[in-house]
C-alpha angles and dihedrals in degrees: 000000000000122000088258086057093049091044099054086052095047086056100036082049092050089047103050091035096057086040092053097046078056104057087037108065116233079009092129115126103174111251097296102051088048095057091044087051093048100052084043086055103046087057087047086058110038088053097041108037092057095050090047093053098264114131122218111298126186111303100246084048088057092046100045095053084042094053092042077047087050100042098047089056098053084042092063093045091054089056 
């Protein structure tokens, strides 16, 4: 993996992970927990949507469903 490559994961991670903390309410993790989140998702997502029937989607789409995936999860794990 090159540093472009990073970078773009980094950003796509950020992105889907603060989406996702707003859709999920008290789902803000600060930046880095939302980029955490987001990578996390996005792996969530490219190994469960194909096995559910849903085809690729963009990259921060994946990520976002796989982060409120994610979130929904960890929120049900706080409680």
């Amino acid at each position: 993996m090159n540093a472009k490559a990073l970078i773009i994961w980094l950003i796509v991670g950020a992105v889907a992970g603060w989406l996702a903390g707003m859709v999920v309410k008290g789902g803000a993790c600060g930046l880095i927990g939302n980029i955490i989140v987001g990578i996390v998702g996005g792996l969530i997502a490219g190994w469960l949507l194909p096995r559910i029937g849903v085809g690729v989607i963009d990259a921060i789409m994946n990520a976002f469903v796989g982060a409120v995936i994610l979130l929904v999860i960890l929120r049900l794990i706080e409680l």
